[in-house]
MMTF fields as JSON, N, C-alpha, C and O atoms, coordinates in Angstrom:
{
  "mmtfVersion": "1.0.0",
  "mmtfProducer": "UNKNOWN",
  "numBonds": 259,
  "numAtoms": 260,
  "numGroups": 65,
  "numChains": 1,
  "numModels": 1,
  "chainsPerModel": [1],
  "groupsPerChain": [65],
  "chainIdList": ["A"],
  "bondAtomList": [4, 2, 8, 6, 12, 10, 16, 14, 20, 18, 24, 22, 28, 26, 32, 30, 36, 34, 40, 38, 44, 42, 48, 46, 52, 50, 56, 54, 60, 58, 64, 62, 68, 66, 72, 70, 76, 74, 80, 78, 84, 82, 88, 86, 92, 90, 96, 94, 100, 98, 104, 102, 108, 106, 112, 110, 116, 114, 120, 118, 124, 122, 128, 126, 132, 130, 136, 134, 140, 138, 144, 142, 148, 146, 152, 150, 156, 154, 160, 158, 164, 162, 168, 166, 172, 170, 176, 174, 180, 178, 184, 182, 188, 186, 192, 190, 196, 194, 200, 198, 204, 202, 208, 206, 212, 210, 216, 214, 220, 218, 224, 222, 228, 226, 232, 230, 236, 234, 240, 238, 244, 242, 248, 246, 252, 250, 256, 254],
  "bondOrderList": [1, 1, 1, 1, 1, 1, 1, 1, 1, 1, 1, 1, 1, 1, 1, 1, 1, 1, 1, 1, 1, 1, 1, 1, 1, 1, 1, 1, 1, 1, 1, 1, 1, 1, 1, 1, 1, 1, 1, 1, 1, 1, 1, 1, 1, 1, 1, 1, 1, 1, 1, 1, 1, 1, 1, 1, 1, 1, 1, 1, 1, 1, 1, 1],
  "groupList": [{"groupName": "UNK", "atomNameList": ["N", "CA", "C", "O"], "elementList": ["N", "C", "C", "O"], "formalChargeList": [0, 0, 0, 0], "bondAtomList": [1, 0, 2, 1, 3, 2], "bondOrderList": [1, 1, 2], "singleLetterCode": "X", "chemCompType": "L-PEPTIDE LINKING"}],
  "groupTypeList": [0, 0, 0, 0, 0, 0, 0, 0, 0, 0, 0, 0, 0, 0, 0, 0, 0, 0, 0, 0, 0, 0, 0, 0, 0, 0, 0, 0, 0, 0, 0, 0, 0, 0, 0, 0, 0, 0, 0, 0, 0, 0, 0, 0, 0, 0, 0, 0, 0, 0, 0, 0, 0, 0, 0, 0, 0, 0, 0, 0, 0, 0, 0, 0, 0],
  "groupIdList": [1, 2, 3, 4, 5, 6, 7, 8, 9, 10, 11, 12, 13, 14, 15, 16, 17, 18, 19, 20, 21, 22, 23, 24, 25, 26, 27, 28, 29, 30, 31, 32, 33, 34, 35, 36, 37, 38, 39, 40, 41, 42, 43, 44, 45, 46, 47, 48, 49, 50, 51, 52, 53, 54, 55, 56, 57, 58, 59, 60, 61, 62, 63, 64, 65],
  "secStructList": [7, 3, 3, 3, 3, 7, 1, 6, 6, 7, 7, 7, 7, 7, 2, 2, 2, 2, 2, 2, 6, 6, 6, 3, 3, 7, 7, 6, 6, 6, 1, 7, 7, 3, 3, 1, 7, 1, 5, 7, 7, 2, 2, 2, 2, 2, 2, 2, 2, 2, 2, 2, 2, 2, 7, 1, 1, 7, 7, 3, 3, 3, 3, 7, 7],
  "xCoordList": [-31.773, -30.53, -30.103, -30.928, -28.678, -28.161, -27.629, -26.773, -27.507, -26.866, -25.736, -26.004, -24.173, -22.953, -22.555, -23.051, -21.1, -20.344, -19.664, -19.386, -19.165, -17.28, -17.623, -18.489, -16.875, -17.908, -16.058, -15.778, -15.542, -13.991, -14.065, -13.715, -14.526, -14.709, -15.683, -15.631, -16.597, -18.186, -17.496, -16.601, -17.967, -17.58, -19.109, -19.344, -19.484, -20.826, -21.868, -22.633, -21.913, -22.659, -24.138, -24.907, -24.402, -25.802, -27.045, -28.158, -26.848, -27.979, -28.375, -29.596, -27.622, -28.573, -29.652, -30.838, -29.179, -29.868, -31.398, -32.602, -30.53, -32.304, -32.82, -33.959, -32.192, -32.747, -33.761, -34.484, -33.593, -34.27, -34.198, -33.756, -34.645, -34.082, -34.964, -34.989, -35.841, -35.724, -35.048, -35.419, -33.98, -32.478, -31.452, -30.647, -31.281, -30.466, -29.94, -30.912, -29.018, -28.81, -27.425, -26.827, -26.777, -25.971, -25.066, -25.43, -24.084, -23.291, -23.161, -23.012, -23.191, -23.292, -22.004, -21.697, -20.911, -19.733, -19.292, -19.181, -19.026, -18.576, -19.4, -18.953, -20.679, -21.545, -21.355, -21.713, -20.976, -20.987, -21.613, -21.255, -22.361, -23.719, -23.494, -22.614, -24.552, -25.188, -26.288, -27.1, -26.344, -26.66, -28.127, -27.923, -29.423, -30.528, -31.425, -32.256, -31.073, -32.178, -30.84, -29.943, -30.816, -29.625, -30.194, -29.726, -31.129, -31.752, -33.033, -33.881, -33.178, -34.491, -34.812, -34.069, -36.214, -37.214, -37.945, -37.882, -38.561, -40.09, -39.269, -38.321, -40.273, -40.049, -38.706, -37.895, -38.782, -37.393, -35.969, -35.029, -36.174, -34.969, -34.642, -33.62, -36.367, -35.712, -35.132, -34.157, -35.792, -34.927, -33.571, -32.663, -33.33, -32.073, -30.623, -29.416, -31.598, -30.94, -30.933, -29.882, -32.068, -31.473, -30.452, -29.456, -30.458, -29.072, -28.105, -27.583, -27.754, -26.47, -25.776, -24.616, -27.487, -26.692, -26.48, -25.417, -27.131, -26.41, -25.223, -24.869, -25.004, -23.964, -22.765, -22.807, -22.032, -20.795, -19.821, -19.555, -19.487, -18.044, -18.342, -17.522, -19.346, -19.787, -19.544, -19.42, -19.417, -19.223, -20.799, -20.782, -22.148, -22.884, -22.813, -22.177, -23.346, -23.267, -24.21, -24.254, -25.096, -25.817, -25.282, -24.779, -25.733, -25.032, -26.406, -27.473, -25.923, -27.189, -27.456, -28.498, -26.321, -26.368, -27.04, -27.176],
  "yCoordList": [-8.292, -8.913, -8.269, -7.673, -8.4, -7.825, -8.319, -8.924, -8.599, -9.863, -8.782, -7.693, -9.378, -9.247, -10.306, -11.433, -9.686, -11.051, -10.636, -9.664, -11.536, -11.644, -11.832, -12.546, -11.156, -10.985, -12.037, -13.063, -11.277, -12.306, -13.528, -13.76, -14.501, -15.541, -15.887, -16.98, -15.202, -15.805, -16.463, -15.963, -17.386, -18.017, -17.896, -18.439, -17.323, -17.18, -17.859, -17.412, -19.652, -20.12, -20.112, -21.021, -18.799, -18.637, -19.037, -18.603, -19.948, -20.362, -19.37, -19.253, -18.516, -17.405, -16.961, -17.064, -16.397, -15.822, -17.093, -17.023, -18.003, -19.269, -19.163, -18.696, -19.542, -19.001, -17.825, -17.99, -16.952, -16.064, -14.505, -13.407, -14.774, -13.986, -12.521, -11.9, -11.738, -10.477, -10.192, -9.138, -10.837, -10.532, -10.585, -10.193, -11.543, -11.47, -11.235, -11.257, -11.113, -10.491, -11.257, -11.68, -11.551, -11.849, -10.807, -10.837, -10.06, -8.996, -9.532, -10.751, -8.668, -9.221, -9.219, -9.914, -8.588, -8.162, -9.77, -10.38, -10.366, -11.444, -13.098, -14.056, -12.57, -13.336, -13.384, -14.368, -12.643, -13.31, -12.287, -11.174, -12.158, -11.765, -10.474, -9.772, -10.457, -8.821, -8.685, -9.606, -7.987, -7.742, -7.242, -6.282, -7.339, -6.447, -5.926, -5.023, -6.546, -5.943, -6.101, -6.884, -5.277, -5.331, -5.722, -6.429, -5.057, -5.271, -6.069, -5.513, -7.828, -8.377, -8.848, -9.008, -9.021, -9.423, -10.664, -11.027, -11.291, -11.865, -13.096, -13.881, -12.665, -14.136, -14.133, -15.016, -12.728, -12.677, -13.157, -13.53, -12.994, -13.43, -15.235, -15.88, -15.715, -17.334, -17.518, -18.235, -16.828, -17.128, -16.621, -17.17, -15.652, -15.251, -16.349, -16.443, -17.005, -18.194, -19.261, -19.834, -19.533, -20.821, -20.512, -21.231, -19.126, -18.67, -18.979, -20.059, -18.535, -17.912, -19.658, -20.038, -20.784, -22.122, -22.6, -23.213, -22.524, -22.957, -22.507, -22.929, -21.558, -20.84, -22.184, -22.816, -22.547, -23.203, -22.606, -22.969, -21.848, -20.841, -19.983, -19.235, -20.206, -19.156, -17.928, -17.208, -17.382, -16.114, -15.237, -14.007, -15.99, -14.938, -15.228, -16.25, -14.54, -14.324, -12.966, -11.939, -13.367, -12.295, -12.323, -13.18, -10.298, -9.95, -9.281, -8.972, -9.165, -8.305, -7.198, -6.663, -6.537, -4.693, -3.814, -2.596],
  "zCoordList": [46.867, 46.428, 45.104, 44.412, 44.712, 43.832, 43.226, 43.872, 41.663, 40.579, 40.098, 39.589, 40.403, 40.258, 39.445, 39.463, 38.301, 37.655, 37.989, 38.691, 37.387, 37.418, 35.663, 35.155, 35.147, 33.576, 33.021, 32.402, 33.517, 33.296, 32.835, 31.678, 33.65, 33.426, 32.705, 32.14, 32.578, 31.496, 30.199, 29.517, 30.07, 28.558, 27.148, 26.068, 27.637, 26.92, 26.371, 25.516, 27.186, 27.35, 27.318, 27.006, 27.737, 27.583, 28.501, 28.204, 29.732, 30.309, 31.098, 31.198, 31.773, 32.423, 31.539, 31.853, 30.271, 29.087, 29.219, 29.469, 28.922, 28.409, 29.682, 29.694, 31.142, 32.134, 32.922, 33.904, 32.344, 33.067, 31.812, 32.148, 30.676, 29.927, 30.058, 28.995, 31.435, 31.346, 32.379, 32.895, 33.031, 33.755, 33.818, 34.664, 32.083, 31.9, 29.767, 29.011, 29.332, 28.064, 27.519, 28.508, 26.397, 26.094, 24.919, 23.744, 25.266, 24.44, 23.412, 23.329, 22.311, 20.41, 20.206, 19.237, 20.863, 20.892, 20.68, 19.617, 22.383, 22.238, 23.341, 23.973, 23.0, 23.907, 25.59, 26.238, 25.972, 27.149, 28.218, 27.834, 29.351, 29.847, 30.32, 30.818, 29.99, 30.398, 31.565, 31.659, 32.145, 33.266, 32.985, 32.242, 33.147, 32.283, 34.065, 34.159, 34.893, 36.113, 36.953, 36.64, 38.04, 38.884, 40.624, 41.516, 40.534, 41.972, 41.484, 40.786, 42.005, 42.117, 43.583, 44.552, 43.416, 44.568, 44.2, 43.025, 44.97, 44.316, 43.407, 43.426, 42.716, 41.757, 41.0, 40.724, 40.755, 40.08, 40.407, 39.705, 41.874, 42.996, 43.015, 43.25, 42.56, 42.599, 41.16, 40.937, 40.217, 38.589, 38.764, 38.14, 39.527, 39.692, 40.424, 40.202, 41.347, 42.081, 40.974, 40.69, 40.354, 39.348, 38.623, 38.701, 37.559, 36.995, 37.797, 37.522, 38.52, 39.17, 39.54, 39.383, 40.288, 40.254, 38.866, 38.778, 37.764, 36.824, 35.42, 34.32, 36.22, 35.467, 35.466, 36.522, 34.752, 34.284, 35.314, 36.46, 34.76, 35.077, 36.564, 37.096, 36.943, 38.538, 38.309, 39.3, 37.097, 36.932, 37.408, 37.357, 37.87, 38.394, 39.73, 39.986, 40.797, 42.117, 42.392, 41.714, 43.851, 44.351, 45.671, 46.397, 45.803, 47.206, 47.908, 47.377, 49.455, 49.943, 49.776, 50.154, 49.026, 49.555, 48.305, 48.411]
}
């Protein structure tokens, strides 16, 4: 699976970051997420699913390809 945003909408909240923070990063620019592993498996794939459900804004989302 593959972790996609929609970076648009991120408000920079931060819970992916407290979530799963070696997959995810927050820009110094203007907080809002950074992408740090693009393709996960394994364990990484369920931290990836808790992010993505508790994102606010749904700005994360995973695809199959």
């Amino acid at each position: 699976m593959r972790i996609r945003t929609h970076s648009d909408t991120c408000i920079g909240a931060g819970r992916c970051f407290r979530t799963a923070p070696e997959l995810f990063d927050q820009s110094e620019a203007d907080a809002t997420v950074v992408v740090l592993v693009d393709q996960v498996t394994g364990d990484r794939l369920e931290q990836a699913r808790e992010a993505v459900d508790d994102c606010p804004t749904r700005t994360l989302y995973l695809t199959e390809d």
